[in-house]
C-alpha positions, -999 to 999 in steps of 0.1 A, spaced: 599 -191 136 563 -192 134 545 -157 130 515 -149 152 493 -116 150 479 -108 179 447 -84 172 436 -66 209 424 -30 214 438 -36 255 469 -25 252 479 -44 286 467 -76 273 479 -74 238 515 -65 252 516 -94 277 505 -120 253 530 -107 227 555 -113 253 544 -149 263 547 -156 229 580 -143 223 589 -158 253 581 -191 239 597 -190 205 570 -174 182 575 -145 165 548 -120 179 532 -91 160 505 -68 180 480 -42 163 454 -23 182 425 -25 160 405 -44 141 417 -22 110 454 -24 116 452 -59 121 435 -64 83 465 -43 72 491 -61 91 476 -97 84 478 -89 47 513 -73 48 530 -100 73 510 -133 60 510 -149 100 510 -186 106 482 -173 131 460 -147 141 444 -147 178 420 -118 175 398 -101 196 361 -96 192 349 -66 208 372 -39 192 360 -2 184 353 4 143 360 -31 131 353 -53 158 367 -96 151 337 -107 134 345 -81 105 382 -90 108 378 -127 101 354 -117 72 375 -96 56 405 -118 56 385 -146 45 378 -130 13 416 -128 2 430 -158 -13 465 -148 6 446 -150 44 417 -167 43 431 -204 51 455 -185 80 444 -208 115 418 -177 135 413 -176 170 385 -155 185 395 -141 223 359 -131 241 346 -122 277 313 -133 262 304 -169 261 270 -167 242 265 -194 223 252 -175 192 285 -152 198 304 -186 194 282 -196 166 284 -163 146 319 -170 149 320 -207 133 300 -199 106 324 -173 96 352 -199 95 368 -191 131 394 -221 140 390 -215 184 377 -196 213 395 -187 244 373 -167 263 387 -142 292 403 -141 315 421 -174 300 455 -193 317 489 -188 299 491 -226 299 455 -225 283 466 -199 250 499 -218 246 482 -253 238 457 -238 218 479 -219 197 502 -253 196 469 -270 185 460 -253 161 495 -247 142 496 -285 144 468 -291 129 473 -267 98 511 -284 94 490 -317 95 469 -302 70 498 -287 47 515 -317 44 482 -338 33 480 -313 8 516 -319 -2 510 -354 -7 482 -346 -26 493 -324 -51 523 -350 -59 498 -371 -67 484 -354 -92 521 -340 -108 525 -379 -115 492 -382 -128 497 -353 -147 533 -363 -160 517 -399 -175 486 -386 -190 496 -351 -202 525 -353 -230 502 -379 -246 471 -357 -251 493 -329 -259 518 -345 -286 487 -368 -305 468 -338 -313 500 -316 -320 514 -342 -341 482 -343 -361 480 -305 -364 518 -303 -377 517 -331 -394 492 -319 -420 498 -284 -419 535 -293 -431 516 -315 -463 492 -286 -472 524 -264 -471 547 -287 -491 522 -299 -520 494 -276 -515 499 -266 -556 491 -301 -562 464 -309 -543 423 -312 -552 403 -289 -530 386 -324 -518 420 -334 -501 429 -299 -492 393 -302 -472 402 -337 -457 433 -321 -445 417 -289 -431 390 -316 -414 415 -335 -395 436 -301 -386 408 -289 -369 397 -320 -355 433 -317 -338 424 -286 -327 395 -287 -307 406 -321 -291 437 -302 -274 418 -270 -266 394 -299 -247 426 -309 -231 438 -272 -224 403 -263 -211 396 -295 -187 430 -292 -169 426 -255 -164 391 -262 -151 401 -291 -130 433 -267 -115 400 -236 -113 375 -262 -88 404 -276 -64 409 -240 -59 374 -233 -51 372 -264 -33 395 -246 -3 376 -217 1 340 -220 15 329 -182 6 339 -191 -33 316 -225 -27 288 -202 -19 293 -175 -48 293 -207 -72 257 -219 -54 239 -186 -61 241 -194 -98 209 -211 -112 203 -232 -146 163 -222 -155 144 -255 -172 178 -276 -170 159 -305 -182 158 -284 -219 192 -277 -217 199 -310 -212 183 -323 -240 199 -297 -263 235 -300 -249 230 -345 -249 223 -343 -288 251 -318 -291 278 -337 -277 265 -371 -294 266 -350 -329 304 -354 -332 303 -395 -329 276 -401 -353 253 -412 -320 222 -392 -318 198 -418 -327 212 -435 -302 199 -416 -279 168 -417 -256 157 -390 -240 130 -392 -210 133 -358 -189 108 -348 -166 107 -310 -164 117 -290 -130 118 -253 -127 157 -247 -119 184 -264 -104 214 -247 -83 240 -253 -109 248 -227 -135 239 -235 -174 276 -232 -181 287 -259 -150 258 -278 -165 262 -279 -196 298 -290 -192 284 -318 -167 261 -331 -196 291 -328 -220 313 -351 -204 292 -376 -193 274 -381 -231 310 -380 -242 319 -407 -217 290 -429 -228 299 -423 -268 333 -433 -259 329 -466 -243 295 -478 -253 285 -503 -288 277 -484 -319 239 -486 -327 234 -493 -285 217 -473 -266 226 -443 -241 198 -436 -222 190 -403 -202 164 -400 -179 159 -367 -154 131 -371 -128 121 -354 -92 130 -372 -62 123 -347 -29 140 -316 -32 164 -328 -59 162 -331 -101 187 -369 -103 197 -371 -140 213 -404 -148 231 -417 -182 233 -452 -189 248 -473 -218 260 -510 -228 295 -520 -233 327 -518 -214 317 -508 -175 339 -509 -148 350 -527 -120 342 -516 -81 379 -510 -79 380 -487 -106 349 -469 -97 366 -463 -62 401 -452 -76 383 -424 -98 405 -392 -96 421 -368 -116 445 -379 -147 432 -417 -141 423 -439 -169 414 -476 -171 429 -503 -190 444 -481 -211 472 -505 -223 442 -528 -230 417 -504 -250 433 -472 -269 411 -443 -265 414 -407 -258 409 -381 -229 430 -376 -201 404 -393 -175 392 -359 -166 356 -361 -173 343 -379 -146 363 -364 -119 354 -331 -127 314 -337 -131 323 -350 -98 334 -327 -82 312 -297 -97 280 -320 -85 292 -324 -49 305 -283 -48 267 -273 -54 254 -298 -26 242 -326 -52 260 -360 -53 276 -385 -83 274 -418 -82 280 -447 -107 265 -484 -110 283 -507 -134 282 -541 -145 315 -552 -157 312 -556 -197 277 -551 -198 261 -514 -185 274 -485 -170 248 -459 -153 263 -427 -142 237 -408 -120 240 -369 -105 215 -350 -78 216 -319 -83 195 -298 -57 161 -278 -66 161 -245 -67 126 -232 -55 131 -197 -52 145 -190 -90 123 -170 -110 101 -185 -136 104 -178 -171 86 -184 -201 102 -212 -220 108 -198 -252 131 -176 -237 
């Protein structure tokens, strides 16, 4: 039985459409406030709130906000009830992630499909993100035991030497050892980190109010953080020579140094990976309208259109072909941290020749400027 609150300070009303729900099968709840119905929405977790606007204290607009901010209520199907038919009322409404409006005096006929409507469309919805989510179990269930037992394997697997013939040992092997222990290490606290991150923005990616908390964050002078995080991340492979550098400078972008610097991470990683030693990975960052594009391009193995179109989450390539490491994560999650800030990703390959992986990230205007030695 589905569960609807019904949110009306007219005690007539709210009484006669509990009853017509009841009536027809739902389980009805009624509160006579706009703070009640918080209280109740949050206690009884409804399949469906219908929810008047003009209330004494907190009228609907400051209901539907304040549920929106809870992770329990805010995907819960909202519809506003309203003797005004204002299009800014209606507007105000929308922007604050109302589902419907049935404006008074409404039809019986005219509530019941509407609340059928909508309670379709979030089982339509449910069940898409079922399907979803298996998905990415299977995904996770091919690529995960491997990235966790090759590094773990590693890790035990010297560990148990250094404990068995440590006595005998030079310091130069005991240092080898220690070397390829932590080597171990940091490659499954990658892992560790990149799931957990990649589980943290398909979260966000549900909730519109956490989407705009991420885009009030700001990275000031990105193009010198991306120079300093590029020859970081090539460090590790021996490939900062390789690298060429040709950033034009921009004031801030709406991305967060942290989000960024992960971006920049992953993608130099990406090129080190699956580019010829000695070759070339270029990265070039240049002003195009209200945007700062950063692309990364190398030589070697590229992909096919198919591939390109099939990127997703625990994905890799050919890997019975060409042994490498990573979990497939990289892309997917620059991905999807570009497009969460407004920017897009986008990637041009020629099949075993280049690979150029571009991003747009917006421009923020309005960050304050800073010296640059700071």
């Amino acid at each position: 039985m589905k569960k609807i609150l019904v949110v009306e300070d007219a005690q007539s009303l709210r009484k006669d459409i509990v009853e017509m729900l009841g009536f027809e099968g739902f389980e009805a709840i009624g509160a006579e406030n706009g703070l009640v119905g918080v209280d109740r929405a949050r206690q009884v977790l409804p399949d469906l709130i219908i929810c008047d606007i003009m209330m004494p204290g907190l009228d609907g607009y400051g209901v539907l906000e304040e549920l929106r901010k809870d992770t329990l209520t805010s995907t819960i199907p909202f519809i506003f009830l309203t003797a005004r038919t204002d299009r800014v009322d209606v507007r105000q409404g929308m922007e604050l992630g109302a589902d419907d409006f049935l404006t008074k005096p409404f039809h019986a006929a005219e509530l019941l499909a509407t609340v059928r409507t909508r309670l379709k469309k979030q089982e339509d919805h449910d069940q898409k993100t079922k399907v979803e989510v298996s998905k990415v179990t299977n995904n996770i269930m091919i690529a995960l035991p491997h990235e966790l037992r090759t590094p773990l394997n590693i890790i035990l697997g010297f560990s148990d030497l250094m404990m068995m013939d440590a006595p005998n040992m030079d310091s130069d092997r005991i240092a080898d050892m220690a070397r390829l222990i932590n080597n171990g290490a940091l490659r499954l606290l990658r892992v560790i980190e990149n799931f957990l991150l990649y589980a943290q923005i398909e979260v966000v990616l549900t909730d519109r109010n956490q989407i705009d908390e991420y885009r009030k964050h700001y990275s000031i002078y990105p193009h010198l953080s991306i120079a300093r995080n590029a020859k970081h991340q090539a460090t590790p492979a021996g490939r900062v020579d390789d690298l060429q550098l040709e950033l034009d400078e921009v004031n801030a972008v709406s991305l967060s140094e942290e989000l960024l610097k992960k971006i920049i991470e992953e993608l130099i990683d990406n090129a080190c990976k699956f580019s010829n030693e000695h070759s070339a990975i270029v990265v070039k960052g240049k002003v195009e309208g209200d945007f700062y594009v950063v692309s990364v391009s190398n030589t070697g193995r590229a992909m096919t259109p198919e591939q390109i179109a099939k990127i997703g989450a625990y994905m890799q390539f050919e890997r019975r072909i060409y042994e490498q490491q990573g979990t497939g994560l990289g892309l997917v999650i620059s991905k999807r941290l570009i497009e969460m800030h407004g920017g897009s990703f986008n990637i041009e390959s020629v099949p075993d020749e280049s690979i150029t992986v571009q991003i747009r990230m917006p421009i923020k205007y309005d960050a304050p400027a800073l010296d640059k030695g700071e």
